[in-house]
C-alpha positions in Angstrom: 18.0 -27.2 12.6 17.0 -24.9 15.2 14.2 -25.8 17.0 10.7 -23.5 17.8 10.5 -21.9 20.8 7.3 -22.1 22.4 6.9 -19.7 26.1 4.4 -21.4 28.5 2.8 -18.9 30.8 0.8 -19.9 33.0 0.8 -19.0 37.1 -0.4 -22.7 37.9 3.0 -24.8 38.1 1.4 -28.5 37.6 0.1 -26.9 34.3 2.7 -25.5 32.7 5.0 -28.4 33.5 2.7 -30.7 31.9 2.7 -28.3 28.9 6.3 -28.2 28.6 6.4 -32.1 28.8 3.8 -32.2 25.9 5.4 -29.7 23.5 9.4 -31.2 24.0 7.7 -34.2 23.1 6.2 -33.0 19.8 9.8 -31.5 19.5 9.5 -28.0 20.3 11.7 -26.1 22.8 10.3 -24.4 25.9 10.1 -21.6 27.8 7.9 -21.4 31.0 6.7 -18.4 33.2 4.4 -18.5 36.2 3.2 -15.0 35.7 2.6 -12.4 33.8 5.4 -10.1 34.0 7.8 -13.0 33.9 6.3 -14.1 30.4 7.0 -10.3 29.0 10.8 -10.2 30.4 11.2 -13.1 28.6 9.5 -12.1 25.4 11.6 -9.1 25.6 15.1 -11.2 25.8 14.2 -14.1 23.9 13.2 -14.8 20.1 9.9 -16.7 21.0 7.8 -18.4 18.5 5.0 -18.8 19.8 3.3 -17.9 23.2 0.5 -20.7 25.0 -0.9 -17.6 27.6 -3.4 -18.3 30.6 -5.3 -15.2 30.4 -6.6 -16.0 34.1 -3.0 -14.1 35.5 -2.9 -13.0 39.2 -0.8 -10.5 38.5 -2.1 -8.9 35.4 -5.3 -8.8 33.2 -4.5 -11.3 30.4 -6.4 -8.9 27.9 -3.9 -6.0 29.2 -0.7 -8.8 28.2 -1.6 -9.5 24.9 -2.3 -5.7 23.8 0.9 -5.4 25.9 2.7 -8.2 23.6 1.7 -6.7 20.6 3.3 -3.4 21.3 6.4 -4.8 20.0 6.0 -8.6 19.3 4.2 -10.4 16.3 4.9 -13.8 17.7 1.5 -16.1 17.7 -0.4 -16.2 20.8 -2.7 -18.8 21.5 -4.7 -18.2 24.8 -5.4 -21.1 27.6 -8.3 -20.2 29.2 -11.1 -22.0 31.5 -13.4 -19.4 30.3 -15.7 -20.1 27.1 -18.4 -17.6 26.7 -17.7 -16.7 23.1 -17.4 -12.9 24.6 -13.9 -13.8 26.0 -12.9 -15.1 22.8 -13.9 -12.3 20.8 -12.0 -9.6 23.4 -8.8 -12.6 23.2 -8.8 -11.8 19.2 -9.6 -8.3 19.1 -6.6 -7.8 21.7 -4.4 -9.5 19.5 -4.9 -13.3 20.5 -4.4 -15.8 17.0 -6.1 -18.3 18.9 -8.2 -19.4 22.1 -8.3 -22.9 23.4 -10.8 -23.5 26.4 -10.1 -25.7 29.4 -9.9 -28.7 29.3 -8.4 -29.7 26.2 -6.7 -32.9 25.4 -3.0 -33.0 24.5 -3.8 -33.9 21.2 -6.1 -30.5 20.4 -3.0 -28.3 21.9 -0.8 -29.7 19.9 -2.8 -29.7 16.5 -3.6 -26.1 17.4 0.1 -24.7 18.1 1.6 -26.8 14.7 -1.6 -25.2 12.7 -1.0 -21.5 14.2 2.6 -22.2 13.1 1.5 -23.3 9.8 -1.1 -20.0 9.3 1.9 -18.0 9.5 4.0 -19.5 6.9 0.6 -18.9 4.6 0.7 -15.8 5.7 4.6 -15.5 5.3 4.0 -16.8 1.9 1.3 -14.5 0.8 3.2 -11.7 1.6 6.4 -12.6 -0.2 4.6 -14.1 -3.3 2.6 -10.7 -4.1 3.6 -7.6 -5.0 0.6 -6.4 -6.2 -1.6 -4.0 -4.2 -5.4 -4.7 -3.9 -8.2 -2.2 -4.7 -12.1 -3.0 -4.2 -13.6 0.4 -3.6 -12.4 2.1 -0.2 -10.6 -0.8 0.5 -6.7 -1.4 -0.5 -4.4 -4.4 0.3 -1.1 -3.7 0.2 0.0 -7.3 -0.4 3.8 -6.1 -0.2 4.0 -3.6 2.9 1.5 -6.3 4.5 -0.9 -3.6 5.0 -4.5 -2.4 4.9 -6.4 0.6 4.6 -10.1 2.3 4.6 -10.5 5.1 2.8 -7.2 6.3 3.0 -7.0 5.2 6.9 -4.6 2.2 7.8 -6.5 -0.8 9.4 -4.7 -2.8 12.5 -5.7 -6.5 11.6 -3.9 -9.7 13.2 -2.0 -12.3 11.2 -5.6 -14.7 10.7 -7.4 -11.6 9.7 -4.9 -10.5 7.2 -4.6 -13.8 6.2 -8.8 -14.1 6.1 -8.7 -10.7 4.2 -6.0 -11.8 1.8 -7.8 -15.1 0.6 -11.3 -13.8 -0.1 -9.5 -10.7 -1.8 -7.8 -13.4 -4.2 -10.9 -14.8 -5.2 -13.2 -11.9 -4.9 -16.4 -12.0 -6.8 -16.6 -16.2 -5.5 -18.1 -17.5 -2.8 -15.9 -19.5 -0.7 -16.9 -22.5 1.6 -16.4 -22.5 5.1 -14.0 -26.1 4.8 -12.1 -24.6 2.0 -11.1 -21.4 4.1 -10.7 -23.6 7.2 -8.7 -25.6 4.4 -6.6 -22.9 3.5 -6.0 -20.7 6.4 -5.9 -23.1 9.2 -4.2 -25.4 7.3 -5.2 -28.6 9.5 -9.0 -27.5 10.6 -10.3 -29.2 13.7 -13.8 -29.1 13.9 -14.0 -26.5 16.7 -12.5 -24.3 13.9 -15.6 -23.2 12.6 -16.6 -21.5 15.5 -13.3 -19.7 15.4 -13.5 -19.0 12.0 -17.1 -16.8 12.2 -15.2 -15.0 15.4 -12.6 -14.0 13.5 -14.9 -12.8 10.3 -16.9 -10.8 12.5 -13.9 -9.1 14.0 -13.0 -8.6 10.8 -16.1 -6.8 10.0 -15.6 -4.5 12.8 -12.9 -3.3 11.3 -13.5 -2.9 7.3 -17.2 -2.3 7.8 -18.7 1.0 7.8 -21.6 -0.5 8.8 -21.6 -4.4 9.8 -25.4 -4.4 9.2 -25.0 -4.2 5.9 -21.6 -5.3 4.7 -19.9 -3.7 2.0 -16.9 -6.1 0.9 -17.7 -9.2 2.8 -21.0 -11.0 2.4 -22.2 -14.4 4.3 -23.6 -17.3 2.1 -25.4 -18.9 5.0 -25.0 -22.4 5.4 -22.2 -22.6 2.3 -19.5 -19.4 3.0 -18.2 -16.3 2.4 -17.5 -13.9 -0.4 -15.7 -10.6 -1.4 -18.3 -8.6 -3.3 -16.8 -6.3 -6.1 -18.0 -3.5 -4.5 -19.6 -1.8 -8.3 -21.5 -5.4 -7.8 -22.6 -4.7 -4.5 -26.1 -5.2 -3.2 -27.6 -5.8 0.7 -26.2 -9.2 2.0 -26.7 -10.8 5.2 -24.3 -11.8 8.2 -23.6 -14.1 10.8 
């Protein structure tokens, strides 16, 4: 069986080796580059599963790589950074990031986070392949075969978690869903650092379905308890977080 690749980039040399001792241990194969335009040669030659970035590159913005990366490439990135403002993490995702692991991080939390990223694809994999359906809820369609979305007619660009995000509360629209049970489902093996991720990623989400994120149309926040697609000729003012 052919082993994962996983590309390491990261400009600081002690860190990526340590990474790429970590990750053959856990039984994935790796590919390292010490900057920026190293890791996209590589992407560009290799099949890569899965990138681990340092968005903190001399040589280029790390915001700039990922929308860079997803010019062509739909492999899972998960960003390294020493940066935690929740800002960073939001431009990571919006870019095109799947995840965002702050510095320092223990060699147990990288690991769980690249083998659930891994698994959040196969859902997503799955979900594609199992319906051929296509969604409608007002102005809103999902396409569950092409993998697509669109707004009134328009095509939105979402990210594999925000599909995925989308997908689930579409499948159960009209319930409220808890916050463990979509950690549960989409991130497959939810850390507790999750949650924070998870109301990152629904607000990005809203950016981008939302005509107005004030006063959501489709998704509505259940404070304390979860989230839930409103049948939009059952809609009424809801709340966000």
């Amino acid at each position: 069986m052919e082993k994962i690749k996983v590309l390491v980039v990261d400009d600081e040399k002690e860190i990526a080796d340590l990474l790429e001792i970590y990750l053959i241990s856990d039984g994935f194969q790796v590919l390292k580059a010490y900057s920026a335009k190293e890791g996209l040669r590589i992407l560009e030659e290799k099949k890569i599963d899965l990138v681990l970035l340092d968005v903190m590159m001399p040589d280029m913005d790390g915001i700039d790589v990922i929308q860079k990366i997803r010019t062509w490439s739909v492999a899972p990135i998960i960003v390294i950074s020493a940066r935690s403002d929740d800002q960073d993490k939001v431009d990571a995702l919006d870019a095109g990031a799947d995840d965002y692991l702050t510095k320092p991080f223990s060699v147990e939390e990288l690991l769980a986070r690249v083998r659930s990223t891994l698994r959040r694809l196969q859902y997503l994999m799955k979900t594609e392949t199992s319906n051929v359906s296509v969604f409608h809820n007002g102005e809103l369609t999902i396409d569950y075969g092409a993998g697509t979305v669109a707004v009134d007619g328009h095509e939105i660009h979402l990210m594999p978690l925000e599909y995925s995000l989308l997908c689930l509360l579409a499948q159960n629209v009209g319930k409220v869903l808890t916050y463990q049970f979509i950690l549960d489902k989409v991130w497959v093996n939810a850390l507790e650092s999750d949650m924070s991720s998870l109301r990152v990623y629904m607000a990005s989400l809203r950016k981008k379905i939302e005509k107005d994120t004030a006063h959501p149309k489709y998704i509505q926040t259940h404070i304390g308890v979860g989230y839930r697609m409103i049948k939009v000729e059952d809609s009424t003012p809801s709340g966000q977080e």
